[in-house]
C-alpha angles and dihedrals in degrees: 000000000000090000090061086131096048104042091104094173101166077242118094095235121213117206112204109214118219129219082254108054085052092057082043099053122001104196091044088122086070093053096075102081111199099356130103116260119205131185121196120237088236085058094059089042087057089046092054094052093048092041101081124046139026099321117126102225088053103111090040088054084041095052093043096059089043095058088043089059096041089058100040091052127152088355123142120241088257088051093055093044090050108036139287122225101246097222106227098196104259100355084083114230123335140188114343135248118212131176109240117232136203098237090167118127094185112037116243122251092221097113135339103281088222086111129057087218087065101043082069111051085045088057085047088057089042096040091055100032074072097044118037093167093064115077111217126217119181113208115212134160084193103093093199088055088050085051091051098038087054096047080056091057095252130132118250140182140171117236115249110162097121094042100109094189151045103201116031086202087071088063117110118272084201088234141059118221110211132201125212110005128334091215093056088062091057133086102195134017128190114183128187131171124226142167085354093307129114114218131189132193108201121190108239114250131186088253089068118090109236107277138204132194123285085014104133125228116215119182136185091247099063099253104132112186137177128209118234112166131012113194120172100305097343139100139213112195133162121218114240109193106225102225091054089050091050094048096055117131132199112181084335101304110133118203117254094214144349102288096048081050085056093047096046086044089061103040087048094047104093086204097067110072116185107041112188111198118192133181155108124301108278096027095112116250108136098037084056096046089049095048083046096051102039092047078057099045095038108034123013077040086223104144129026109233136344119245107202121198136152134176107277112198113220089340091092090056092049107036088086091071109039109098117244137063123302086261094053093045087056086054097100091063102031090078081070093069091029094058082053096055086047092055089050090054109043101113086056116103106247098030094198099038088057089049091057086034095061085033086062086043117037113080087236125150128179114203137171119253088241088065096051096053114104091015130108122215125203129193090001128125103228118207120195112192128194088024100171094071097068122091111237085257097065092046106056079051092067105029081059081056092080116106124190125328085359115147108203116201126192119202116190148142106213080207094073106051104155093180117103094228100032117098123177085259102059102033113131085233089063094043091048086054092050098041090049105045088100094046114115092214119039126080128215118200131180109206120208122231117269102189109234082221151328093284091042100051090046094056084049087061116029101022 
């Protein structure tokens, strides 16, 4: 999929776009370079349904439809059905975009036409039963219509254009563990103080892994270091003792080990602006982002208010028609955030008096992604939670989201992906690590599993 551009078969080749590959990516029609892009009547048909309403993938459907209309223009209904030239700015037009339709007098005995999913691959058989010279690819995100479409003889890929990597095991970890001494890996150290901090520039050896900036170095032997600049060969890199790191407070929470001191460094930094946070359940990520925000909100007085949100599955198409207000309808994940104040509070006297008490204090407000769209926050912390189910589409719509002195943090765990065309290597949470490891201001952390319990532990393991 990624070699659209260099699969020179002597066959014109037409790629057949999904519903899905449009909510994934609204502008996919564009991604094909010179080859002819078709999209199936059913499809629009499909677009149209998800577009009003409360459906999440709304805007995407509506975006979609718009860009199809804007290519296809002023053209004629024989221009749409055979292709019409994409115009690409001064390249001049490239590659074409039609609308399939179903041109079949007798309907075709491939498979039961009960599902859209099927009308489709019927019209593929039938589309290149007519033309033998044209080589069809059908482009799905949905890997049981890949399966079907292949059984039918038909080519069929999943679009990865956006999908910025192959292993997710190669992401950053946005730090390096390393074993022995730091100091023995490097050639030459120059070291100044300055406003109470101590700063090194290392010159960068073979025996260092390869680095980017706002990573963090951890060694056995306590030195804790953050780079800072990399320029050429050389490092920048600011020395983080490591006590002071392990006795930092938010509304009273203490961190449990290094990374969660890294991660309660950053979200505490009012220089970085974007922390993504990833890990397993029960390492600790949302009960640190709340300690972190409310200490900001509450105490150093920094934002304004904290705007939580998080990828509900199924829950933003629903949620129109459960009764209650939009509060009550979040209620069922917002005992995720609340177990998590109550966690915070359990020395207080009256745990769950404290939990409404901060709830009445806290500038706190939970919203559903459909409601931040097309808004603009300033001064907020904004906290995405369940990251990992949103499509990179959806979450360069929120991150854009963020107004003037906004910090934005994304909290994830690429394991547990509940959405069906998602995989770990096209969430919009993997894509975000791997499209901000060059931002100056932004911070990554792993965090490490801390097991909520024995039990626990012992499920995570042997279950």
């Amino acid at each position: 999929m990624d070699d659209h551009g260099h699969n020179r078969s002597t066959l014109p080749t037409l790629y057949v776009l999904d519903t899905n590959v449009l909510i994934h990516d609204p502008n996919a029609l564009l991604n094909f370079q010179e080859h002819h892009v078709t999209i199936p009547m059913t499809v629009l048909e499909e677009l149209d349904k998800l577009k009003a309403g409360k459906h999440s993938v709304a805007a995407e459907c509506r975006q979609a439809i718009r860009l199809i209309d804007q290519v296809l223009g002023e053209a004629t209904p024989e221009e749409v059905e055979k292709g019409v030239p994409i115009q690409r700015g001064k390249s001049g037009p490239c590659g074409s975009l039609s609308i399939l339709m179903s041109k079949r007098a007798e309907p075709l005995t491939w498979l039961p036409e009960d599902l859209n999913d099927n009308k489709i691959i019927n019209q593929l058989v039938d589309l290149r039963s007519r033309n033998p010279g044209v080589r069809v690819v059908l482009v799905t995100k949905d890997i049981n219509m890949r399966l079907k479409a292949r059984a039918c003889g038909i080519s069929s890929e999943d679009y990865h254009t956006d999908q910025l990597v192959d292993d997710v095991n190669l992401l950053s970890r946005g730090y390096h563990n390393m074993t022995g001494s730091f100091w023995d890996r490097v050639n030459k150290v120059e070291t100044r103080q300055g406003h109470g901090r101590t700063w090194h520039q290392v010159q960068l050896t073979d025996n260092l892994p390869a680095v980017h900036v706002n990573e963090f170095i951890i060694d056995e032997q306590g030195f804790v270091g953050w780079v800072k600049g990399i320029d050429g060969r050389t490092l920048t890199i600011l020395d983080l003792h490591q006590e002071p790191l392990l006795h930092q407070e938010a509304w009273g929470l203490k961190p449990r080990d290094i990374y969660q001191s890294l991660a309660l460094f950053a979200l505490l930094d009012p220089d970085i602006h974007l922390v993504n946070l990833s890990g397993a359940a029960g390492s600790g990520k949302t009960i640190l982002a709340l300690a972190a925000a409310i200490e900001q909100t509450m105490v150093s007085k920094r934002y304004r208010r904290i705007i939580a949100t998080r990828s509900v599955q199924g829950l933003d198409e629903d949620i129109g028609f459960l009764p209650g207000t939009e509060a009550e309808k979040m209620e069922p994940w917002l005992g995720a955030i609340t177990d998590n104040l109550e966690a915070l509070h359990m020395d207080d006297e009256s745990t769950h008096g404290s939990v409404d008490y901060i709830l009445q204090k806290v500038p706190l407000q939970f919203k559903s992604l459909n409601y931040i769209r097309g808004r603009s926050f300033q001064h907020s912390l904004i906290l995405i939670d369940e990251c990992q189910n949103l499509t990179p589409h959806q979450m360069k719509t929120i991150i854009t989201r963020a107004g003037t002195g906004s910090k934005v943090i994304c909290l994830g765990n690429l394991a547990q992906i509940d959405t069906p065309y998602l995989s770990a290597t096209s969430s919009g949470l993997t894509y975000l690590t791997e499209r901000f490891k060059d931002f100056e201001h932004g911070v990554h952390i792993t965090l490490q599993g801390v097991p909520r319990s024995l039990l626990a532990e012992y499920a995570e393991t042997h279950m």
